[in-house]
C-alpha positions as CSV (number, residue, x, y, z in Angstrom):
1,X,4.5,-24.3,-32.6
2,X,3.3,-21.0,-31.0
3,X,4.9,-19.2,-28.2
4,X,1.5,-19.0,-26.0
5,X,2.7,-15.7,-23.3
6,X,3.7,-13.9,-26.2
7,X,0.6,-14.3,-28.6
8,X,-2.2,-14.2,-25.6
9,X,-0.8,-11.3,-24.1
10,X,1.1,-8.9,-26.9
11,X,0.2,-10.8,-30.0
12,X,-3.0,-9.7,-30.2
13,X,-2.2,-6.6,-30.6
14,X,-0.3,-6.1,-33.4
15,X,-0.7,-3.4,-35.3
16,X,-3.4,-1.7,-33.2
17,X,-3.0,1.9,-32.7
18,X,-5.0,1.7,-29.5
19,X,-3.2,3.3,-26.4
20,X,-1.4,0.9,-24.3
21,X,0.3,3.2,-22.0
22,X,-0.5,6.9,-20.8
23,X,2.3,9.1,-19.2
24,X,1.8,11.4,-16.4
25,X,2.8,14.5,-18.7
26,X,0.1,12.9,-21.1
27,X,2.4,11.2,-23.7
28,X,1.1,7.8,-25.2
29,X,2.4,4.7,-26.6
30,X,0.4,2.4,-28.8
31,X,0.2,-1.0,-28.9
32,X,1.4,-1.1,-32.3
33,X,4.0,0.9,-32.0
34,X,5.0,-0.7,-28.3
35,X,5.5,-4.1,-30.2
36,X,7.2,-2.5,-32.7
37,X,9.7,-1.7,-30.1
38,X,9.6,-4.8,-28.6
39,X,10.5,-6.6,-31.7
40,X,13.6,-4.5,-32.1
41,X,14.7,-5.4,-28.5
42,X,14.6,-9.0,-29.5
43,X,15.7,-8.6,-32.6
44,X,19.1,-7.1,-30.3
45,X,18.6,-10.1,-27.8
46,X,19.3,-12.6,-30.6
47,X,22.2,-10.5,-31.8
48,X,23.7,-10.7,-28.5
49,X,24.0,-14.9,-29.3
50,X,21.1,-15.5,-26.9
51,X,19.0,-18.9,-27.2
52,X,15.5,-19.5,-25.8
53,X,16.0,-20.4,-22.4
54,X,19.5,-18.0,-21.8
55,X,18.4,-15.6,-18.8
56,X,18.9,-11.5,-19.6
57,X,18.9,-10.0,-15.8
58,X,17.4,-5.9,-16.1
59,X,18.3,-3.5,-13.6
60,X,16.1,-0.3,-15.1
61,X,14.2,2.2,-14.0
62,X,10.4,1.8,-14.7
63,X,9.5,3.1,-18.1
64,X,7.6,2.0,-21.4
65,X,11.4,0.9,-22.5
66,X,11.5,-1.3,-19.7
67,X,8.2,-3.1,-20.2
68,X,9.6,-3.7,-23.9
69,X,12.4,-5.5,-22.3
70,X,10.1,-7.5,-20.5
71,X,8.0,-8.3,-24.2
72,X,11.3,-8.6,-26.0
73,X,12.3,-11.7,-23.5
74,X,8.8,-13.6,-24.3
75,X,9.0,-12.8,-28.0
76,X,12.7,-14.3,-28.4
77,X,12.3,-16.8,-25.9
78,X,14.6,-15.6,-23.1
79,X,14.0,-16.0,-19.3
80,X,12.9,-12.5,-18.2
81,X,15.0,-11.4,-15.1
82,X,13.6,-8.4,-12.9
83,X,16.0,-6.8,-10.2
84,X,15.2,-4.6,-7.7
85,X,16.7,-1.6,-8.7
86,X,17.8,-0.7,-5.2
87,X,20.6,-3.5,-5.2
88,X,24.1,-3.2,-4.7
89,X,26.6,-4.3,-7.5
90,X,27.1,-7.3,-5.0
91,X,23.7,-8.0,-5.3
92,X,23.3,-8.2,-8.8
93,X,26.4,-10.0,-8.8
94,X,25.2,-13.0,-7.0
95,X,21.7,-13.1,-8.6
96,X,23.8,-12.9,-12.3
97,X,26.3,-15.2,-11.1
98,X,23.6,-18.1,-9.9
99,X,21.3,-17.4,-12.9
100,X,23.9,-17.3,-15.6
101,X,23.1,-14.6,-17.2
102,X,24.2,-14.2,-20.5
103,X,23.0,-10.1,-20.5
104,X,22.6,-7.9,-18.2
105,X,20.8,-4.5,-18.6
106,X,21.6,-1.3,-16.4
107,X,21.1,2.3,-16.0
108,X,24.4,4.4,-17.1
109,X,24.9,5.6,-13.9
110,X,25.4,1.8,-13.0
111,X,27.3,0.9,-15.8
112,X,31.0,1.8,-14.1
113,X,30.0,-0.6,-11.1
114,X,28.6,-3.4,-12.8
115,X,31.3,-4.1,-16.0
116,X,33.3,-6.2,-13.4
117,X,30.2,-8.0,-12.8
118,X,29.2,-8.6,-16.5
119,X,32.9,-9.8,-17.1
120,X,33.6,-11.8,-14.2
121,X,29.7,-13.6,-15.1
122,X,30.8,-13.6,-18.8
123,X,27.7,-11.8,-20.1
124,X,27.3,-8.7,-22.3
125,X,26.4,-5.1,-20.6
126,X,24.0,-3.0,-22.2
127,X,22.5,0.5,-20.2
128,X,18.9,1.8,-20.4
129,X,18.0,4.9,-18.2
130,X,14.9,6.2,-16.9
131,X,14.2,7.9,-20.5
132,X,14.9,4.9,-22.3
133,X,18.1,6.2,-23.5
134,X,21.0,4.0,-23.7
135,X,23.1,1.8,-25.6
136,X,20.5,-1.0,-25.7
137,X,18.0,1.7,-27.0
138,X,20.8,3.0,-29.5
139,X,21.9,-0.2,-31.1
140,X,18.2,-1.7,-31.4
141,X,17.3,1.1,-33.1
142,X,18.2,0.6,-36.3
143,X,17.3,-3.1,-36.6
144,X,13.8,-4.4,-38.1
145,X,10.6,-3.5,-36.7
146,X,9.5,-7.1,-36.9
147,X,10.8,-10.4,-35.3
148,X,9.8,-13.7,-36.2
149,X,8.5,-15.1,-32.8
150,X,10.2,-17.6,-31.2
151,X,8.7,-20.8,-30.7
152,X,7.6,-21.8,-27.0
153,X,5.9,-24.0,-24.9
154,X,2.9,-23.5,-21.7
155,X,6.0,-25.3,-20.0
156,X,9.1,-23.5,-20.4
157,X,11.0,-21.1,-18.1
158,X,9.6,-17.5,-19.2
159,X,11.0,-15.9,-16.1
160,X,12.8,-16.1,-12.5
161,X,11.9,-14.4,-9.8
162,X,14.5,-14.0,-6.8
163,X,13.2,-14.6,-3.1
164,X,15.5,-14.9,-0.2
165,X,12.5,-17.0,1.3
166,X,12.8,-18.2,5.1
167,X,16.3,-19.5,4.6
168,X,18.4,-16.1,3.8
169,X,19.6,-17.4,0.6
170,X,18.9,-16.2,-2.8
171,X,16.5,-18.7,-4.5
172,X,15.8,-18.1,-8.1
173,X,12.0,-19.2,-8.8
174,X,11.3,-20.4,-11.9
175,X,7.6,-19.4,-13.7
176,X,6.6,-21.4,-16.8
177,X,4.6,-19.1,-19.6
178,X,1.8,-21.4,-18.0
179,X,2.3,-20.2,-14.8
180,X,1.7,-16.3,-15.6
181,X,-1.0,-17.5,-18.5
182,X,-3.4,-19.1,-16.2
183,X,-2.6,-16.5,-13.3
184,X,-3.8,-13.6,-15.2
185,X,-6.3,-15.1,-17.3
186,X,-7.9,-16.5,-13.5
187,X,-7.4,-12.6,-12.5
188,X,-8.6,-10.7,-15.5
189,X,-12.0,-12.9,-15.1
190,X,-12.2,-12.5,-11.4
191,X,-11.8,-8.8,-11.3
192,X,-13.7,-8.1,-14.2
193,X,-11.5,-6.6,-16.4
194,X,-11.9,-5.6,-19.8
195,X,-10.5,-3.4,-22.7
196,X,-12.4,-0.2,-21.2
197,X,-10.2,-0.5,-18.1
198,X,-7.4,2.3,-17.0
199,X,-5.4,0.8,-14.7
200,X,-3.4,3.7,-12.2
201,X,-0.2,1.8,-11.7
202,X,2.3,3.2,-10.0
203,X,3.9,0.0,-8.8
204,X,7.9,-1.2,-9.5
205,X,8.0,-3.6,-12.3
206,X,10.7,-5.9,-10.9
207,X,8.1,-7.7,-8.9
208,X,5.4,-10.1,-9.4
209,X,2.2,-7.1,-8.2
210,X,3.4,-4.4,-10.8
211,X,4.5,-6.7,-13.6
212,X,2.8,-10.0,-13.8
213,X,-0.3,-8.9,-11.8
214,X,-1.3,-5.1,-12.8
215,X,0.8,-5.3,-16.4
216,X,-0.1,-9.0,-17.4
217,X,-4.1,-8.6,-16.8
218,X,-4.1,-5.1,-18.6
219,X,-2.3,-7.1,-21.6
220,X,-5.0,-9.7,-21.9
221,X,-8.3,-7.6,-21.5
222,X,-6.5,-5.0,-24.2
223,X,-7.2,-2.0,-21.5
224,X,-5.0,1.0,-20.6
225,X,-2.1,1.5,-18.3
226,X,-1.7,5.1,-16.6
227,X,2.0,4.3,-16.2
228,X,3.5,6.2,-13.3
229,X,7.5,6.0,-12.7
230,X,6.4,5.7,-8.3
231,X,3.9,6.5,-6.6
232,X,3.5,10.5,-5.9
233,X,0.0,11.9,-4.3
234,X,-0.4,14.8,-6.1
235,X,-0.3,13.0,-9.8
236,X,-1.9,10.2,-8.4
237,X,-4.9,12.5,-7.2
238,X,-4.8,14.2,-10.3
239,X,-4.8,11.0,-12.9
240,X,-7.6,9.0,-10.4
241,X,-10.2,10.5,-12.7
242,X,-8.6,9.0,-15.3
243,X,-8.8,5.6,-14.0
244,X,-11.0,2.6,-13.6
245,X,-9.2,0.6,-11.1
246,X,-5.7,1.1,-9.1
247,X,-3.3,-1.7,-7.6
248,X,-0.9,-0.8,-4.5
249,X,0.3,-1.8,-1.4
250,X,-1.2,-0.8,1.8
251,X,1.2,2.5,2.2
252,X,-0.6,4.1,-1.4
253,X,-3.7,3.5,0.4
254,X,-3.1,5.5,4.0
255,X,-1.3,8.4,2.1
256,X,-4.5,9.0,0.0
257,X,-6.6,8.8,2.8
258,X,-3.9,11.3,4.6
259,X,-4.6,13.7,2.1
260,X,-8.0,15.5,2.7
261,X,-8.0,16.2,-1.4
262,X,-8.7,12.1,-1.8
263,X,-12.6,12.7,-1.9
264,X,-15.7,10.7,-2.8
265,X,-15.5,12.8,-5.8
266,X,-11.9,11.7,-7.0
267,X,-12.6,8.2,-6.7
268,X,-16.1,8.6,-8.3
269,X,-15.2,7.2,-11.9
270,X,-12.8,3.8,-9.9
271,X,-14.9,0.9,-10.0
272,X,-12.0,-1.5,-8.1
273,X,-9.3,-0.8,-5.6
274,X,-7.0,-3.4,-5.0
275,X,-4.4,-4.1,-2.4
276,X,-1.1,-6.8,-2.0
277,X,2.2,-7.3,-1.2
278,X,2.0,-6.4,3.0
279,X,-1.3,-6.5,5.4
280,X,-3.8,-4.1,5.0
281,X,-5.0,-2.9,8.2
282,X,-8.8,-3.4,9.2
283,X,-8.6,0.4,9.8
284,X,-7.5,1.0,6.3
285,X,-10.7,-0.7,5.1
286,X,-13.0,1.3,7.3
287,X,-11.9,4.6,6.7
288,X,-11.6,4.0,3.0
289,X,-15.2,2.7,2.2
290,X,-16.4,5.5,4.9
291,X,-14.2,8.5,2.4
292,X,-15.0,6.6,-0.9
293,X,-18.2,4.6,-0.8
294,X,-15.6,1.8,-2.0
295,X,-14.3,-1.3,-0.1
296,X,-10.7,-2.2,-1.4
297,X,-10.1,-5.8,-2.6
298,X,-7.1,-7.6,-1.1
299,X,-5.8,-11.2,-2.1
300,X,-2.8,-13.0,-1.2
301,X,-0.2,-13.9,-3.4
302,X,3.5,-14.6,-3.1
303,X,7.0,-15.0,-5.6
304,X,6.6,-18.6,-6.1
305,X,3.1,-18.7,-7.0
306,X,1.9,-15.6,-8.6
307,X,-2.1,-14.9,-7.1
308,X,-3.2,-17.5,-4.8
309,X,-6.9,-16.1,-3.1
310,X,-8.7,-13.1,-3.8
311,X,-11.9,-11.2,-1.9
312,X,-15.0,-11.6,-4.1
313,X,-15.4,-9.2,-6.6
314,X,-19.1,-9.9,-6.3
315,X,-19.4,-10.5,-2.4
316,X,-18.4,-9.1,1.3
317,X,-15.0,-8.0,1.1
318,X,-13.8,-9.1,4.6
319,X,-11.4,-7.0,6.0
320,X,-8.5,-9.1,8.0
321,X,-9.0,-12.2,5.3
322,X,-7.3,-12.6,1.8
323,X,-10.9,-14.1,0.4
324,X,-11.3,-17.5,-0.7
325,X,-9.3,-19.7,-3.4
326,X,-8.9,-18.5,-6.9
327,X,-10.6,-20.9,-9.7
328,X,-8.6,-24.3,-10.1
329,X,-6.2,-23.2,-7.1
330,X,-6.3,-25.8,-3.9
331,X,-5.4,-24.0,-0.3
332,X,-5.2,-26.6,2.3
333,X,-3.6,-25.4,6.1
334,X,-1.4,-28.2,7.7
335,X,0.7,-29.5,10.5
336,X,4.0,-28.0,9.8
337,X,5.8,-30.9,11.6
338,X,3.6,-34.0,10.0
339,X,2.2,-32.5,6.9
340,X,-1.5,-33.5,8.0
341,X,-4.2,-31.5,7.3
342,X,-5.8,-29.7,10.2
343,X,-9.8,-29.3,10.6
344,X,-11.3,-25.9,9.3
345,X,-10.4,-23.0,11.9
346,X,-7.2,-24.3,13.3
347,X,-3.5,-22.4,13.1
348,X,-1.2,-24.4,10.3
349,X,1.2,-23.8,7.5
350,X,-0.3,-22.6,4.3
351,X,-0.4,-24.9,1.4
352,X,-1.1,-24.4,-2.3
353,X,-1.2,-26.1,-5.5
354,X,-2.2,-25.1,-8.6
355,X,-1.6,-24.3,-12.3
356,X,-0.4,-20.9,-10.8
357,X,2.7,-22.5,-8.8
358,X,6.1,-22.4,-10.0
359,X,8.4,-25.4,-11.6
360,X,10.8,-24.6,-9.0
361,X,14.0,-23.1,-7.6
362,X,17.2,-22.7,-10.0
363,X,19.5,-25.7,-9.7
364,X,18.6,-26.0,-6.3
365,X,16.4,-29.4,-6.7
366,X,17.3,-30.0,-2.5
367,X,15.1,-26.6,-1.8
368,X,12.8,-27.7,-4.7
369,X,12.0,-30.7,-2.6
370,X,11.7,-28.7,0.5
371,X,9.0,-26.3,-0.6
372,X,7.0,-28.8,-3.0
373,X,5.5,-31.7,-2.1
374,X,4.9,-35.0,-4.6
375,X,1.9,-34.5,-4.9
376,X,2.1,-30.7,-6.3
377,X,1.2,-28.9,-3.0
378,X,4.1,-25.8,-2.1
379,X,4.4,-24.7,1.5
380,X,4.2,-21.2,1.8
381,X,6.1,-20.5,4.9
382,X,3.0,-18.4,5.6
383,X,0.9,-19.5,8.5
384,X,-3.1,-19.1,8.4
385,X,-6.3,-20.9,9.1
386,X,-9.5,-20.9,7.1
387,X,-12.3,-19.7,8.9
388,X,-16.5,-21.1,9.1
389,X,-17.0,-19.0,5.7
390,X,-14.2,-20.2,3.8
391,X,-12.1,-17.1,3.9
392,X,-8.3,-17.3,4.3
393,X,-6.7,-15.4,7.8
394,X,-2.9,-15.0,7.0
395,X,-1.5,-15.1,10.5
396,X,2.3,-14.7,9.6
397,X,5.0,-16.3,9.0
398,X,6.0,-19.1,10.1
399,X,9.6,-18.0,10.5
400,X,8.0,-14.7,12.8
401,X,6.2,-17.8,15.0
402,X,6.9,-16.8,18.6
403,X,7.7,-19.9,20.7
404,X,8.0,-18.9,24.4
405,X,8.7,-21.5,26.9
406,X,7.3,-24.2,24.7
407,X,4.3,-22.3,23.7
408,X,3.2,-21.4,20.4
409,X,2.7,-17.7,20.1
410,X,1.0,-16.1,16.6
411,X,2.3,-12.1,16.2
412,X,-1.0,-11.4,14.1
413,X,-3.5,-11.9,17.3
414,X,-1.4,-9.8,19.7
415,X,-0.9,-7.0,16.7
416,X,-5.0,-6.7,16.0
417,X,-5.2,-5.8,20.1
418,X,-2.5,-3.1,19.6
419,X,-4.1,-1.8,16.4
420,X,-6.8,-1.1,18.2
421,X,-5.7,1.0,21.1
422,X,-6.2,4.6,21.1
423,X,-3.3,6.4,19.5
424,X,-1.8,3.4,17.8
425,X,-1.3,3.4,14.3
426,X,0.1,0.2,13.4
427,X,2.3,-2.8,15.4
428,X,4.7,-4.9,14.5
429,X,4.9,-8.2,17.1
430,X,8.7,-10.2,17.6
431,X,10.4,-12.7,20.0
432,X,13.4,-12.2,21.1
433,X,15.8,-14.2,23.2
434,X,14.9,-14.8,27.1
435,X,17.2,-16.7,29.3
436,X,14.7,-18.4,31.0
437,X,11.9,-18.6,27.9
438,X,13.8,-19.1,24.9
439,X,11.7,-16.6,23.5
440,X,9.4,-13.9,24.8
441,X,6.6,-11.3,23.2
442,X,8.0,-7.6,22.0
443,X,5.2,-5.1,20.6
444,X,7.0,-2.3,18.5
445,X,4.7,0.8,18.2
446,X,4.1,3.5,15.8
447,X,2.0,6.3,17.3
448,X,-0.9,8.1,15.1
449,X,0.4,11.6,14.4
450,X,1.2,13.3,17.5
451,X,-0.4,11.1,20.0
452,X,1.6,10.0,23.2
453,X,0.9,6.3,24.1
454,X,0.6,5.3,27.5
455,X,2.6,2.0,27.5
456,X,1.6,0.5,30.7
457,X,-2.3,1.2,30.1
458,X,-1.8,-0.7,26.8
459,X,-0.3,-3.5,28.2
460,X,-3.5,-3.8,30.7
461,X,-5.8,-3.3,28.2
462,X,-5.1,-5.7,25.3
463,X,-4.3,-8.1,28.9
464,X,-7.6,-9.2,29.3
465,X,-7.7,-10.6,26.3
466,X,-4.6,-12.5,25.9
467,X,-3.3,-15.4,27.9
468,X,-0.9,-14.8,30.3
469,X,2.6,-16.3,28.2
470,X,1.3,-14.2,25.6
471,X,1.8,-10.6,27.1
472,X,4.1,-8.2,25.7
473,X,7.1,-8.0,28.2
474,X,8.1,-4.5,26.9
475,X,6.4,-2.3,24.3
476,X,8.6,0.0,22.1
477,X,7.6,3.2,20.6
478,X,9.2,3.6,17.0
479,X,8.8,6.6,14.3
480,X,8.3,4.5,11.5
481,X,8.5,0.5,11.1
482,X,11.3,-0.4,8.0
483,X,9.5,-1.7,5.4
484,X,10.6,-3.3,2.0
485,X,10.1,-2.0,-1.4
486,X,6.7,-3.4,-1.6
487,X,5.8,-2.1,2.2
488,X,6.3,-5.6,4.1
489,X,7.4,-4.8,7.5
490,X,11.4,-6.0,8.1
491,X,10.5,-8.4,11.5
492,X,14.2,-9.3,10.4
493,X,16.0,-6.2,11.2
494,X,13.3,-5.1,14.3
495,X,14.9,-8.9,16.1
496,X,18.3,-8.0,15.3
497,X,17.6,-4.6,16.9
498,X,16.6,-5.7,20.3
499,X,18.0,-9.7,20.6
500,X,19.9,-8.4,23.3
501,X,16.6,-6.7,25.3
502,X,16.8,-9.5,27.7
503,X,20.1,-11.1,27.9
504,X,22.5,-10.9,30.7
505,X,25.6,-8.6,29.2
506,X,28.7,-10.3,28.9
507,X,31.4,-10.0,31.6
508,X,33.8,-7.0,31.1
């Protein structure tokens, strides 16, 4: 029996002394000798008493090393475990704890904080640090250069992915080698990719864009990763003529075009710019294609499901839509309440089913249930509508959903109006607690460089177009909106900041 992840994407390469990955200082590793790494990682993984199916949870700084890991998991059959490495000790706690993790692999710095946590979860500690330098690196390298493959099926667990979701607990989703097989295979087709392709990544690798997206399709089409520890402008705009194609979030995107060095001329050699993870601004679209002559691709995608939609490749590339269905993935929007399918154009929950969506949530078959239908559909917890064309409008979450003395209130359509106004950079929409609405409409601001907003103007301005329960009942300026790792804007932490705008102080 073959292990299908492993020999479609790394398997193929054995013993090719093509380059896999390019360094910013210019160093190279080859896909030869990257396996040959890989092999000894597994070899280590096996020594460690782990079985197929036994979860190894990696807290490491992005580097070739860590990718390794990531091969090393497939090859010996373990379920590959990403964590943010911005956790606390706590944090990796609970996610080892719920996983079981049987090894857990840390920088050295971390090492100190996180033996409690590998003895209290009964699983081994190993470090690896930015360099690859470690004692995982140290006691791999003296075993075999080779491991015999690990059998595997399109149906078995080849990694989890933790989402808090809507609910605020930690949900471990599982994704079958199927999952991330027909995912990238859909992708690499789509986007036309192929082994002549550099890909500029400077995205993490703990989450589903950087590692099973931008790493998984470079794997299959045998092309080139620039391999970037972050994202920094000046390599960036010095590797771009490098590259072929970049993936980012929208933030990579609005600090080139900050930058009067990001020319027509550094992007001449791209031939695909593609954006995920957070919104990209309709503004962000213009100004690119009007610097670069290009028109950045964005699709929608989420933990659960890997890629759901993309923009055509071939096609208008609409900016304030996530494109249309990938191939053999269903979209349907529905009636959050009843589950009924609503006619083309109207406001539902987002649906999705597919070869692409996960098996489920870690010994949590109640939340399994929840989120997936019988008949194979997940709801997304995203909120959208599909317009006349076919393209999918993301309209936000459905936990973000506004609900102000009993009407329904969408953040996205009151955030496009404030986008627009002069001065305005970007707008983040909220509800927060009224004593007489239950809810009512806060616009957070961020101002475009040194611009001073007239508040009340805006407020008349966007007015016209909005009806009445909809208005904004107080705009905030803010500096900066708190983002996430991967750029999504915190609404979380902007309600918890001003729940108490509107409601009467307690009595002294």
């Amino acid at each position: 029996m073959p292990n299908p992840l492993y020999d479609t994407l790394f398997g193929q390469h054995q013993g090719r002394n093509t380059t896999f990955l390019q360094m910013a200082d210019g160093t190279t590793v080859t896909h030869g000798d990257f396996l040959q790494l890989a092999a000894q990682y597994a070899g280590l993984i096996v020594r460690h008493g782990l079985r197929p199916g036994d979860r190894v949870a990696v807290q490491v700084a992005k580097s070739p090393q860590a990718v390794a890991v990531y091969a090393a998991c497939v090859q010996a059959g373990a379920v590959f475990l990403p964590l943010n490495t911005a956790y606390t000790a706590d944090d990796v706690y609970r996610f080892a704890e719920n996983s079981g993790a049987r090894l857990i692999l840390c920088d050295g710095k971390c090492s100190e904080s996180l033996q409690p946590v590998a003895h209290v979860c009964g699983a081994a500690l190993e470090t690896m640090n930015a360099d690859g330098s470690g004692s995982f690196a140290t006691k791999a390298a003296v075993l075999p250069r080779t491991f015999s493959t690990l059998d595997r099926t399109t149906d078995d667990v080849a990694a989890f992915l933790y989402t808090s979701g809507t609910t605020g607990c930690a949900k471990g989703a599982m994704l079958t080698q199927g999952n991330l097989l027909s995912n990238c295979r859909v992708l690499a087709g789509e986007w036309k990719f192929t082994a002549e392709d550099s890909l500029l990544h400077a995205l993490p690798i703990f989450h589903t864009h950087g590692l099973f997206v931008a790493t998984n399709i470079t794997l299959l089409a045998g092309g080139k990763l620039v391999f970037l520890p972050k994202f920094d402008l000046d390599v960036m705009l010095g590797l771009m003529p490098q590259a072929t194609t970049m993936m980012g979030v929208p933030t990579f995107y609005t600090r080139l075009l900050d930058d009067e060095r990001f020319t027509r001329e550094t992007a001449r050699h791209m031939r695909l710019f593609v954006s995920g993870s957070a919104p990209l601004l309709a503004e962000t679209h213009v100004r690119f294609e009007e610097r670069t002559g290009h028109r950045i691709l964005e699709r929608y995608g989420m933990t659960e499901t890997n890629m759901n939609t993309s923009n055509p490749y071939d096609g208008e590339r609409r900016a304030g839509t996530v494109g249309f269905p990938l191939p053999g993935v269903e979209i349907r929007i529905t009636d959050s309440s009843t589950g009924a399918t609503l006619p083309q154009g109207e406001i539902g929950e987002i649906e999705v089913r597919g070869p692409n969506v996960f098996k489920g949530y870690w010994q949590m078959p109640g939340k399994t249930a929840e989120a997936l239908r019988e008949n194979g559909f997940f709801i997304t917890g995203d909120l959208g509508r599909i317009d006349e064309d076919g393209y999918l409008h993301i309209v936000g979450r459905s936990k973000d959903m506004i609900i102000s003395g009993g009407y329904n209130i969408y953040p996205k359509e009151i955030e496009r109006l404030l986008d627009d106004e002069a001065g305005v950079l970007e707008s983040a929409v909220i509800g927060v607690p009224h004593p007489d609405l239950g809810e009512t409409v806060v616009g957070i601001l961020v101002a475009e460089g040194q611009a001073v907003l007239d508040l009340d103007g805006i407020k008349r301005n966007i007015g016209g177009a909005l009806a009445r329960f909809k208005h904004p009942q107080r705009l905030v300026v803010l500096p900066e909106l708190p983002r996430n790792t991967m750029g999504k804007v915190q609404k979380k932490e902007l309600r918890a900041q001003y729940r108490d705008m509107f409601m009467p102080a307690d009595p002294p």
